[in-house]
C-alpha positions in Angstrom: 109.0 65.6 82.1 109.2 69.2 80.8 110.4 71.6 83.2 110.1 75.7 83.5 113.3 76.1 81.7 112.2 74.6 78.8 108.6 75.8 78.4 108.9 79.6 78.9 110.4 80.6 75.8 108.2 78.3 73.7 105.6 79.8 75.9 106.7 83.5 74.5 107.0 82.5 71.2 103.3 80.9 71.1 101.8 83.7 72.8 103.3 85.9 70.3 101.1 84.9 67.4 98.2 84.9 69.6 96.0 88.1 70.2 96.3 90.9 72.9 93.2 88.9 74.7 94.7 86.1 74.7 97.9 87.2 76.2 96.0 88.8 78.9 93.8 86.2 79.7 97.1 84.1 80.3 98.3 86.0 82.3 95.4 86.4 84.6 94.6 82.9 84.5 98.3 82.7 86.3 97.7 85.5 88.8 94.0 83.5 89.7 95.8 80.3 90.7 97.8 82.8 92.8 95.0 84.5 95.1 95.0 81.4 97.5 98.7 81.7 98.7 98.0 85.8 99.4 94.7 84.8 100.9 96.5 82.4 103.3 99.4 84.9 103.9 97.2 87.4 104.9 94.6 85.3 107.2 97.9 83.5 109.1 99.5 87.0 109.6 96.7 90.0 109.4 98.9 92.4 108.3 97.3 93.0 104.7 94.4 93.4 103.0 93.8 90.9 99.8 90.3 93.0 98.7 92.2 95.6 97.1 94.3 92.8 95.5 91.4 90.9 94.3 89.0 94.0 92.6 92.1 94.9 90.2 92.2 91.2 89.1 88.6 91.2 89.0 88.7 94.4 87.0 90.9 93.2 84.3 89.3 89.8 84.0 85.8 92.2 83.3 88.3 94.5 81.1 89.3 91.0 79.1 85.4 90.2 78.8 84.7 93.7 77.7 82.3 94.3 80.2 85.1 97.1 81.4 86.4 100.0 79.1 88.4 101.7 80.6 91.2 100.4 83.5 92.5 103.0 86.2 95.9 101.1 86.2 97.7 103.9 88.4 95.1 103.8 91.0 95.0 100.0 91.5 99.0 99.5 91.0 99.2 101.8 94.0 96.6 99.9 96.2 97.9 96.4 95.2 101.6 98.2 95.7 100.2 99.3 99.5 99.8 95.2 100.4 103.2 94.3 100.1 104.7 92.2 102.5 107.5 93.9 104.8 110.9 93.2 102.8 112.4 91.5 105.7 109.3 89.2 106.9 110.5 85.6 107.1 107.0 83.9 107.1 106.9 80.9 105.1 104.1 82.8 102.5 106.0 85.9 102.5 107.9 85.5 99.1 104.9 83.6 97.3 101.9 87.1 99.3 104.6 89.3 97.3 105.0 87.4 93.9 101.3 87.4 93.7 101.1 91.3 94.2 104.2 91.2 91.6 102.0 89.7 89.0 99.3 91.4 89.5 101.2 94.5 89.0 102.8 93.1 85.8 99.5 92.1 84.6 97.8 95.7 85.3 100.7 96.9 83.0 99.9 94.0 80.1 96.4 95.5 80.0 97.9 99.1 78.3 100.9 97.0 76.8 100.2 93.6 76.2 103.5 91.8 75.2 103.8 88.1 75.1 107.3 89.2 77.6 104.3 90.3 80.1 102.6 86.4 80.2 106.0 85.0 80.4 107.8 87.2 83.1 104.2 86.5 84.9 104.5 82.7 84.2 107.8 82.8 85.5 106.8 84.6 89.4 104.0 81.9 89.3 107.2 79.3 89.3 109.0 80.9 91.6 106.1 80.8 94.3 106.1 77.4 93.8 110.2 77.0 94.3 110.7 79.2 96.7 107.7 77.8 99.2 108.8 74.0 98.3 112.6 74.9 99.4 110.9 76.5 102.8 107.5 75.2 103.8 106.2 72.1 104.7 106.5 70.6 100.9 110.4 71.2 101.6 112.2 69.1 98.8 115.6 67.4 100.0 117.3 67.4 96.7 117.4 71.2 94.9 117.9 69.2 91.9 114.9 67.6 91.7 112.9 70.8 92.3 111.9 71.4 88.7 109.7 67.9 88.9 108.4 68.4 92.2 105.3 67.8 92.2 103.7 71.0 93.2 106.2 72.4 90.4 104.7 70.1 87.7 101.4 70.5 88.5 101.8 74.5 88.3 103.6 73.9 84.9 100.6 71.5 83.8 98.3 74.2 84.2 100.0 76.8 82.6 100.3 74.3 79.2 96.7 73.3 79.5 95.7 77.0 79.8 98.3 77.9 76.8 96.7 74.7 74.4 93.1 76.1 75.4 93.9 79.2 74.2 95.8 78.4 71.1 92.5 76.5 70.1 90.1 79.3 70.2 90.7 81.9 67.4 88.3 84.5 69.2 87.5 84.4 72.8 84.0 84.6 73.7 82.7 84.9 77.1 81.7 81.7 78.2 85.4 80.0 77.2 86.7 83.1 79.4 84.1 82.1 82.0 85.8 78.2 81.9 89.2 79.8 81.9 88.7 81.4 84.7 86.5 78.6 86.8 89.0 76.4 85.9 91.9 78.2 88.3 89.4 79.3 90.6 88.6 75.3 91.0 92.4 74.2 90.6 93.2 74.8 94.5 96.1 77.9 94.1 99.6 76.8 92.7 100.3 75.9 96.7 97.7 73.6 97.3 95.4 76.1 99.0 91.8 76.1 99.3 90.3 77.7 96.0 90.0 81.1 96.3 86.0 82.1 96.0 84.7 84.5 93.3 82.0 86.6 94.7 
């Protein structure tokens, strides 16, 4: 079985011959499957709002399509930045609520400055949701050893190659294969096994 380790620098290096778009669409492909474990954060604990979360990934996802010139990144940093988690809060979602709002951030930059780094720092928060929730929630792995094939970690990483492959096979990216991109994470459940998060 591959692990993290050994896909995110092939992961860079791929990504680096592919287009700006592409990148990006990575990347918010990632941040997608991420939505569920802030939705669930927030609905177990009330103290944040996801909306403000979920119109700047909405935003750059119309910003990918081209349907959106221009991106107000400052202003939607700032709001996503306002939802953070408290630093201290022990909840079981706590570290995978913040990683989301982390690579939302991190994608917000990508859009003015789209490095393959971006999709791969990104790729890299998505597997530490995963590693940090199956050390401390109910998934709780007995052996940190075999955390890099736990399931919910494989599953994650399967995602991420199948989204890389699909990519690497279109040489423009039209609408409707951003539309399946997309659908495709919305429908996966969230990398911790949460409902899918809805698209309005």
């Amino acid at each position: 079985m591959m692990t993290f380790e050994e896909f995110l620098p092939r992961l860079e290096r791929e990504l680096e011959g592919l287009s700006a778009r592409h990148r990006l669409a990575f990347s918010a492909a990632c941040c997608q499957r991420a939505l569920p474990n802030l939705r669930a954060y927030a609905q177990q604990t009330g103290s944040i709002d996801v909306a403000p979360v979920r119109q700047a990934l909405e935003e750059v996802w119309e910003f990918i399509e081209g349907t959106r010139s221009v991106l107000n990144v400052v202003q939607l940093r700032e709001a996503c930045e306002a939802q953070l988690p408290p630093p201290l809060d022990d909840h079981v979602l706590a570290s995978a609520a913040s990683n989301t709002i982390q690579m939302i951030d991190l994608l917000l930059q990508q859009a003015l400055d789209s490095r393959a780094w971006c999709s791969k720092e990104i790729a890299g928060w998505a597997e530490a949701s995963v590693d940090g929730y199956v050390q401390t929630g109910p998934e709780s792995a007995e052996d940190l050893q075999m955390l890099p094939l736990h399931p919910l970690m494989q599953r994650e990483l399967q995602r991420q190659e199948l989204d890389l492959e699909s990519l690497k096979s279109q040489n423009s990216l039209h609408r409707e294969s951003l539309e399946i991109l997309r659908s495709r994470a919305v429908s996966d459940g969230g990398s911790l096994d949460f409902t899918p998060w809805v698209v309005l």
